[in-house]
N, C-alpha and C positions, 0 to 999 in steps of 0.2 A: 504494500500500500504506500501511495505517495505522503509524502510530509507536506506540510501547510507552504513550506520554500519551494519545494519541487510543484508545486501545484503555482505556487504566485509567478515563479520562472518561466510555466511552458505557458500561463494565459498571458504575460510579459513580448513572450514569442511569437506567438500566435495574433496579439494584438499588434504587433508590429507588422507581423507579415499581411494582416487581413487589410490594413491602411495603408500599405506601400505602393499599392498600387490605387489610379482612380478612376472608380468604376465607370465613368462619364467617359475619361480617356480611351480606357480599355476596350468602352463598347464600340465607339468612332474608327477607335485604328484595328480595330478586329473587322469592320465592316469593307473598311480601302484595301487591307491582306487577302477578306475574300475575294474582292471581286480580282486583286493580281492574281493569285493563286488559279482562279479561274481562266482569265483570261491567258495562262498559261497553258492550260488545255487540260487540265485537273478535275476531278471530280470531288468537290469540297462535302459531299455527304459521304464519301466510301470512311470507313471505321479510322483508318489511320490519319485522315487531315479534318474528322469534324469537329475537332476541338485547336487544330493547329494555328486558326486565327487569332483567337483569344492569348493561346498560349505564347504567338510572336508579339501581341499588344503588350503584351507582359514584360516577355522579353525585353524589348524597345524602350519600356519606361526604366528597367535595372540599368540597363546598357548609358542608358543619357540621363541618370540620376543626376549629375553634377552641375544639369543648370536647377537644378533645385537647392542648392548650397553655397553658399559665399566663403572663398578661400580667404577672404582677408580677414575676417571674422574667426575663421578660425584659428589664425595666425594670434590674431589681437587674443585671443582667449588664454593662450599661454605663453605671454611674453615675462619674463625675467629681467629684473638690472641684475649684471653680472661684470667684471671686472676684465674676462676669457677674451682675449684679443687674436689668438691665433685659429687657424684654418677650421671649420667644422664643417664634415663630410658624411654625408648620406648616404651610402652609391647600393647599387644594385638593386632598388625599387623599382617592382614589376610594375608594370603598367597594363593596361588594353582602351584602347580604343576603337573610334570607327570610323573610318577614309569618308571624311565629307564629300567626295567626291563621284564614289562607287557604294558609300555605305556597307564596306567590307572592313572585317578587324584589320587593327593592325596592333602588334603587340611586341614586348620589348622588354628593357631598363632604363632608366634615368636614372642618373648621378649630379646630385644637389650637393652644392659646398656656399658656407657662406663668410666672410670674416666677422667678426660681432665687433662694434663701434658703443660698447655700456648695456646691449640689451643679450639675451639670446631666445630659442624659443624651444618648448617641447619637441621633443626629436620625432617623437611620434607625427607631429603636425606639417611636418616636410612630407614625409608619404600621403598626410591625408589630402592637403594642397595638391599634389602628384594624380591624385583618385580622382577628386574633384575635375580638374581640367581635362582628367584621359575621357571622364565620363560622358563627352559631350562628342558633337559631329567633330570634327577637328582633320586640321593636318599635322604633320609631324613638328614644321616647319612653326606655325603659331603657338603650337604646345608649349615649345622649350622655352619661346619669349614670353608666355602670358607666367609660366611657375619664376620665373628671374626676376619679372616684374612684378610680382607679387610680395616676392621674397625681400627684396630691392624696397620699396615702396612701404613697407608695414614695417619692417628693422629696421628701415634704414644704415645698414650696414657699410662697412668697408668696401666691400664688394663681395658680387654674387657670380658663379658659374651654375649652365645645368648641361648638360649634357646625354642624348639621346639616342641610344641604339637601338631598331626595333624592324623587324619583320613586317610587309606587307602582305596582304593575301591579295588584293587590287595585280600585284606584279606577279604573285606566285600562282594564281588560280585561273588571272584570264591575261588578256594584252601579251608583254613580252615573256610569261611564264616560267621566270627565273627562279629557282627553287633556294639558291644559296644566297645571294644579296643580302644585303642590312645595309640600311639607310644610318646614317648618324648625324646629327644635326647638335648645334653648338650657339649657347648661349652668354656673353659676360659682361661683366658691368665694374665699374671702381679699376680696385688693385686688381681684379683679377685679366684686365687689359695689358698686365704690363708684362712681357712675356714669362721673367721667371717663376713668379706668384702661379702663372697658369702652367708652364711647365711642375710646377711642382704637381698642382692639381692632377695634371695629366697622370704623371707618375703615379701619383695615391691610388688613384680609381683603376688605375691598370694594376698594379700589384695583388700580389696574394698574398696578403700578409697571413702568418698563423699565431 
């Protein structure tokens, strides 16, 4: 039998997942999936696709969660004065996103580094910053600038690098169908312009320290 905790946790769970999605949303973009779906030459009653428009409405709304959430806000939520002046580095945050273009993932790492100028901020909230931006239609290309500028902008720091390695399925799946590629794209601002601050950077993030 569950305990009073285990019972407050799964309705906690449950109440989250029942409100993540909006039902108004789900029923509209469930309806434009049927008729693509169809007009693909599909039979949207057979057992296996008649619940699959609902299920990509769903989809769609997890996938671009992050224009529902303000990355400076959550910057602002856990800033510190702290005295720490030298390099602080994030690196190997997953990402996914989805090619505004083709509306195909694309997915990866970014590597965030920032210098702190008196503040710093939750280590944890560099990745969530990362989520927030990956969550949306996007290119690789605006990605790296909007997390530097956020980063940049809310610390106000010394200076900021981000740096992006990631996978396309747009190149892997249709068009030139290059299966080994990675795109990398490159962001920096302050000290981190000045070649050896960002040679160091480069260094850091490429190591494997143990």
């Amino acid at each position: 039998m569950k305990d009073h905790k285990e019972d407050d946790l799964d309705f906690e769970i449950n109440y989250r997942q029942e409100n993540f999605y909006n039902a108004e949303k789900t029923k509209l973009i469930s309806g434009h999936y049927k008729q693509i779906i169809e007009s693909l030459g599909e039979d949207t009653s057979r057992e296996g696709l008649a619940k699959t428009p609902e299920r990509v409405a769903r989809a769609m709304q997890y996938l671009t969660q992050g224009y529902e959430a303000d990355p400076y806000e959550v910057l602002r939520s856990a800033l510190f004065n702290e005295g720490h002046s030298q390099m602080v580095i994030v690196k190997d945050i997953e990402l996914y996103s989805m090619c505004e273009h083709h509306m195909l993932p694309f997915y990866g790492r970014a590597h965030v580094a920032y210098i702190p100028n008196g503040k710093i901020v939750g280590l944890s909230k560099i990745p969530r910053v990362v989520d927030i931006y990956s969550r949306r239609l996007q290119v690789q290309e605006r990605l790296t600038t909007q997390i530097r500028d956020c980063i940049n902008e809310t610390l106000k720091p010394l200076g900021v690098a981000v740096v992006i390695e990631a996978n396309h399925l747009c190149m892997m799946m249709r068009g030139v169908q290059k299966q080994n590629s990675v795109t990398t794209t490159s962001a920096f601002v302050g000290e981190f312009e000045k070649q050896t601050t960002r040679d160091e950077f480069i260094n850091l993030i490429s190591a494997k320290l143990s």
